[in-house]
C-alpha positions as CSV (number, residue, x, y, z in Angstrom):
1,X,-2.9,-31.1,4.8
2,X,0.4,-32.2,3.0
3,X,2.9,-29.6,3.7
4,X,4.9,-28.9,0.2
5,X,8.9,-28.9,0.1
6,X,11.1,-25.9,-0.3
7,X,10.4,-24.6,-3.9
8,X,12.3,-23.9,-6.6
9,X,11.9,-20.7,-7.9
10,X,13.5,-18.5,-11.2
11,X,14.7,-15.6,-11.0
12,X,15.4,-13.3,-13.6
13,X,16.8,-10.0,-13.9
14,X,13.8,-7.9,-13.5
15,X,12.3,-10.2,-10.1
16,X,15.9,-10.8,-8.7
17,X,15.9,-7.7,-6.4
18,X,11.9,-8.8,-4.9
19,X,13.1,-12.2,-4.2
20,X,15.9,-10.5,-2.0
21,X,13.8,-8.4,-0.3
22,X,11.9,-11.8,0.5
23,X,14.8,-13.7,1.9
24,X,13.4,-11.1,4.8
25,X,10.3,-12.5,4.5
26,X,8.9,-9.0,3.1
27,X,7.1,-8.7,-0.4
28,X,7.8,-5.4,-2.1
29,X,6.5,-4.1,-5.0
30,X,7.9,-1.5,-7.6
31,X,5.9,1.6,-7.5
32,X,6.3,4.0,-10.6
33,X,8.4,7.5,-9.6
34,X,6.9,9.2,-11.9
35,X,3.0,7.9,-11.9
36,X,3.0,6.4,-8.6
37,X,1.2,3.0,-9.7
38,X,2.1,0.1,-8.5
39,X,3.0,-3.0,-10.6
40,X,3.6,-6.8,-10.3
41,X,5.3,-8.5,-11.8
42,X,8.2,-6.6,-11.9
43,X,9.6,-4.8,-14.8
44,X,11.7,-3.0,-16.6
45,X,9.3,0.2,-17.6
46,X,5.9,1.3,-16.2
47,X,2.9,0.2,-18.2
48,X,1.2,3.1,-17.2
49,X,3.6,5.9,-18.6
50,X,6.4,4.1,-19.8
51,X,8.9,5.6,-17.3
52,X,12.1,3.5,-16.6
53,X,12.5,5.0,-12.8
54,X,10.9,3.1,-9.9
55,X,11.3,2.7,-6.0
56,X,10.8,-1.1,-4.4
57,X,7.7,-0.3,-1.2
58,X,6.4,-2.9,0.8
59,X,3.4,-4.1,1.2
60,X,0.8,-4.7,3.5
61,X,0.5,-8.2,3.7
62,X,-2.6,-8.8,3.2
63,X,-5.3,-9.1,0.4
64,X,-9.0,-10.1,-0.2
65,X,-10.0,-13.1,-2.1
66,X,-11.1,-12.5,-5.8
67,X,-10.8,-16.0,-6.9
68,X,-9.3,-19.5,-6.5
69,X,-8.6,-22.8,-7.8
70,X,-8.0,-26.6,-6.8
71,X,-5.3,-28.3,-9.1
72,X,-5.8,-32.2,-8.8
73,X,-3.6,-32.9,-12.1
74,X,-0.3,-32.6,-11.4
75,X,1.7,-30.2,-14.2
76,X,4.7,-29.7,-12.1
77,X,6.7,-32.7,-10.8
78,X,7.8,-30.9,-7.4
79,X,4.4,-29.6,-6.5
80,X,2.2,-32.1,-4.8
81,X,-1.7,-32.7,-5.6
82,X,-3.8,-31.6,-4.4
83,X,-2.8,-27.5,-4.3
84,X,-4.7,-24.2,-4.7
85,X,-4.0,-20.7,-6.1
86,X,-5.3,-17.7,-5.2
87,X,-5.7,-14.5,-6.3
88,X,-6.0,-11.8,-3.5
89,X,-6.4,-8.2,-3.9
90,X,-3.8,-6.0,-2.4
91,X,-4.6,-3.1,-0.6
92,X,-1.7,-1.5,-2.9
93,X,-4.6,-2.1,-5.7
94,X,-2.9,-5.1,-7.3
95,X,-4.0,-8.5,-7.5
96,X,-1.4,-11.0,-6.2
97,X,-1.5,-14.8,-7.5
98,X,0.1,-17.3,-5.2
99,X,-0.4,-20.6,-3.3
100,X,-2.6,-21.2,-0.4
101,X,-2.2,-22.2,2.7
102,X,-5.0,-23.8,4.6
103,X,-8.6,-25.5,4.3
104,X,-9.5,-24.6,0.7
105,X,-12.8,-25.9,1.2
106,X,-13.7,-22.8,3.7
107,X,-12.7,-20.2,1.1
108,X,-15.0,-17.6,0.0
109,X,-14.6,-14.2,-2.9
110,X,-14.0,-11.3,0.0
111,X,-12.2,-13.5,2.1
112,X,-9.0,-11.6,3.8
113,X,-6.1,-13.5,3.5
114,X,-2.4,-12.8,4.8
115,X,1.2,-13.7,3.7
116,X,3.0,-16.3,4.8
117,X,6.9,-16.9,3.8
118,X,8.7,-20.0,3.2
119,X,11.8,-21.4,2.4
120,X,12.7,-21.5,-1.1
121,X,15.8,-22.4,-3.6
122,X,16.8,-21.0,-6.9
123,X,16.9,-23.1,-10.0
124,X,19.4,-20.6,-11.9
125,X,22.1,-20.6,-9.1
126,X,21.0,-22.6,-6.1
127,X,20.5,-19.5,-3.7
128,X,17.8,-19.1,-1.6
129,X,15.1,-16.6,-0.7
130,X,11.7,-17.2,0.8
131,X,8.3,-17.7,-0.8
132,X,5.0,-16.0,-0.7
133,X,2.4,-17.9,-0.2
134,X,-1.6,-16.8,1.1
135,X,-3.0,-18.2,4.0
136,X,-5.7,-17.2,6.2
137,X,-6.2,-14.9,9.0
């Protein structure tokens, strides 16, 4: 497998305190004070009752397969081909899109998957943080 260089990721004012969080190598989520749902990605309201007030919680770390995808085409100049995306169900109850690490050939809907961090750089002001990325167990 072709490992991938550092990314380069944007931030924007809504995300910029999850990627810090990551430079730990720790995805957190905002969780709703008010309602108590979860939500990704982040934002400046809950969807779910429109309050403004949320904490940042971690998350497990895990997730189980609900679907995938093999790009072959290349859209993004810094991404090599082939790559695949997943989408993994949190045990938080939200589903978590992100690149996969490993054999995408042996992947399976209810697979568990785990986190993995990596180095990445920002395009907006060249800081860094890490990047989540699925791999399996």
């Amino acid at each position: 497998m072709t490992l991938h260089r550092p990314r380069r990721v944007l931030a924007t004012k809504a995300d910029r305190q999850m990627w810090s969080y990551l430079v730990h190598g720790e995805l957190r989520l905002q969780r709703c004070a008010k309602c108590r749902a979860y939500r990704f990605p982040p934002a400046g309201v809950c969807e779910a009752c429109l309050s403004e007030d949320w904490t940042w919680e971690a998350t497990a770390g895990e997730g189980t397969v609900l679907s995938w995808v093999t790009y072959h085409r290349a859209y993004f100049p810094m991404i090599e081909c082939p790559y695949t995306v997943v989408v993994a169900q949190t045990p938080e109850g939200v589903p978590l899109t992100a690149d996969y690490v490993g054999d995408a050939g042996a992947l399976a809907t209810g697979d568990h998957v785990v986190l993995q961090y990596d180095d990445a750089t920002f395009d907006d002001d060249g800081g860094s943080s890490k990047l989540y990325r699925w791999s399996s167990v």
